[in-house]
DOLO-292856 format. One record per residue: x, y, z of N, C-alpha, C in turn; residue in one letter; residue number from 1. Coordinates in pm, whole numbers, plus 50000, padded with zeros to 5 digits. Layout:
N
X	Y	Z	X	Y	Z	X	Y	Z	A	NUM
...
//
This chain:
85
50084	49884	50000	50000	50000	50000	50090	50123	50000	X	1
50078	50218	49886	50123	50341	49888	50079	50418	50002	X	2
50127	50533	50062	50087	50615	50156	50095	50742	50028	X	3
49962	50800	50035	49948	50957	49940	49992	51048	50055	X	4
50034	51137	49987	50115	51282	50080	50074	51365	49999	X	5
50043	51483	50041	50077	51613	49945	50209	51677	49929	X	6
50240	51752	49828	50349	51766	49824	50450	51845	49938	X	7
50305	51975	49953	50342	52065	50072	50404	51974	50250	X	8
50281	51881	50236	50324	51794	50341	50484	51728	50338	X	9
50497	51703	50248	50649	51613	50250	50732	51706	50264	X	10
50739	51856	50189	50823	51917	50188	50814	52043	50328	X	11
50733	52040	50382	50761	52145	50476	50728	52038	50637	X	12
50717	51883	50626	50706	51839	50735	50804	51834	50836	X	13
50942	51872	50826	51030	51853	50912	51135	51984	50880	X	14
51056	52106	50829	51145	52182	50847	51137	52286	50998	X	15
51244	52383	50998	51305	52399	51115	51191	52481	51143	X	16
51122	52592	51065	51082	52712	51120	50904	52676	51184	X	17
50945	52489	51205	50783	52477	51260	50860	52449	51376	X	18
50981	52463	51456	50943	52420	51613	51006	52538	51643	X	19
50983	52587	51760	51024	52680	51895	51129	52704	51888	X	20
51191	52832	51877	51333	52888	51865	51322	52880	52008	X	21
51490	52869	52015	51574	52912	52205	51479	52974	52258	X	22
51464	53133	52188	51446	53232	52235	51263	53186	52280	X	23
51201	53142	52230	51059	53139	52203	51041	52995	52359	X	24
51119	52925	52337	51130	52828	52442	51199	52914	52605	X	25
51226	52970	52566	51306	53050	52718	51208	53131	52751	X	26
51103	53192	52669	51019	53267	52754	50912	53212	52762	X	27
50844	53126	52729	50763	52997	52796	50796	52971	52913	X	28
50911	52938	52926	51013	52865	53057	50979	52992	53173	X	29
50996	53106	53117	50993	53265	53188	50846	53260	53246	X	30
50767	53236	53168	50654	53229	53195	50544	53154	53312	X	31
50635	53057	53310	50542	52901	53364	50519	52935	53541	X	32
50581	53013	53589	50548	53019	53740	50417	53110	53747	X	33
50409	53225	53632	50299	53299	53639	50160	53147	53611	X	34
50189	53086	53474	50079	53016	53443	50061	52917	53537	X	35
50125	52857	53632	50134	52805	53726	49975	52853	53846	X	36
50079	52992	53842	49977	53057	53964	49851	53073	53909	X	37
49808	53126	53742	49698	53147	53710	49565	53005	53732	X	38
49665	52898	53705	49564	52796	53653	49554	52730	53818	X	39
49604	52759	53972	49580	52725	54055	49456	52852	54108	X	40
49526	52968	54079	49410	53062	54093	49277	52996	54047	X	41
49280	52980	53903	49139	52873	53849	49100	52806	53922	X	42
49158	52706	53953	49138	52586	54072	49034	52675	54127	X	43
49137	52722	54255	49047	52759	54340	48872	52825	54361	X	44
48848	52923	54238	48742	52964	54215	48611	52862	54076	X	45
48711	52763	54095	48625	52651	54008	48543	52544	54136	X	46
48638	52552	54269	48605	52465	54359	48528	52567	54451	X	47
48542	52698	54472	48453	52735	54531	48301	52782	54479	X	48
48293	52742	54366	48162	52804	54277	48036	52720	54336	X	49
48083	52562	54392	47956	52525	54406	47927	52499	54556	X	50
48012	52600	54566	47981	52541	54784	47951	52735	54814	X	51
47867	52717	54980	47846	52874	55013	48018	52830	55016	X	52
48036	53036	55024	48176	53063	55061	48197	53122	55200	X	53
48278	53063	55268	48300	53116	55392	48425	53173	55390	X	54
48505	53227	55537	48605	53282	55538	48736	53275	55488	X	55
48688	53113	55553	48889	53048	55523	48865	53003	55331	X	56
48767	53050	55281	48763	53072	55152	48774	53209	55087	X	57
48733	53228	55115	48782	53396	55045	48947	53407	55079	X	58
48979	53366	55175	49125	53377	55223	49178	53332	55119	X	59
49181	53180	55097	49210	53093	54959	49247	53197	54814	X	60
49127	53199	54816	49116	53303	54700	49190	53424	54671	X	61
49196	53481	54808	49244	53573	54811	49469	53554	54752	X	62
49488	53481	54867	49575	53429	54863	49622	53364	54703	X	63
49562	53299	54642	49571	53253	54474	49592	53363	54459	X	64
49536	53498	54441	49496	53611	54337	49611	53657	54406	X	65
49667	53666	54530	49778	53746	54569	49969	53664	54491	X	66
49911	53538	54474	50024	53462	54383	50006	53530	54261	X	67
49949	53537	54176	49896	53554	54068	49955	53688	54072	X	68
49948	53772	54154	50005	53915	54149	50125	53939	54128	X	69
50195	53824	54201	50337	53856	54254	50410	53744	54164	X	70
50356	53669	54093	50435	53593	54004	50420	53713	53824	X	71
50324	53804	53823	50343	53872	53736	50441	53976	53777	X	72
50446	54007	53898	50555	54124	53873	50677	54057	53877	X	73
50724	53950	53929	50839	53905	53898	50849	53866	53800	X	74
50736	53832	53660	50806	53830	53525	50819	54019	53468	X	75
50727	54077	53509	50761	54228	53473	50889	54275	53514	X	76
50934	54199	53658	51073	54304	53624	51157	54234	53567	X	77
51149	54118	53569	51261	54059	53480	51286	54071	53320	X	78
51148	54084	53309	51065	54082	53113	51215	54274	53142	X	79
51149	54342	53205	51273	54477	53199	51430	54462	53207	X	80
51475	54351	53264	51611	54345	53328	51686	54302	53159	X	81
51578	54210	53054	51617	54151	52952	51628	54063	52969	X	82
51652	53965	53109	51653	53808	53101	51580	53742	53036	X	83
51415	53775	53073	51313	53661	52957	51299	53705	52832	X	84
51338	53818	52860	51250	53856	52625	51332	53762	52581	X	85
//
């Protein structure tokens, strides 16, 4: 059995400018403590949506959103210093 390809397919399947330069991979890498904090932030207000909210919840919350703060400014000053761009 032949396998059909298009031509485009054969010829642009393994070239370079389809994966992640250094540079494009290093600020992903720069990134991941913020997306970290965002998608636990999520968590948290995904698990409190279906219960009342009490104190030591809002705290929670609070606390996520205060990660979430402070993992963006530590990519802002760094995104300035030139390390992640």
């Amino acid at each position: 059995m032949e396998h059909i390809v298009t031509l485009a397919d054969a010829v642009t399947a393994f070239e370079p400018w389809m994966e992640p330069t250094d540079a494009e991979l290093a600020a992903i890498e720069a990134e991941a403590p913020l997306l970290a904090a965002e998608v636990e932030e999520l968590d948290t207000v995904i698990a409190l949506m279906d219960r009342p909210v009490n104190e030591l919840d809002i705290r929670r919350a609070r606390r996520a959103h205060a990660r979430v703060l402070a993992a963006r400014a530590a990519l802002a000053n760094t995104a300035g210093t030139g390390e992640a761009a």
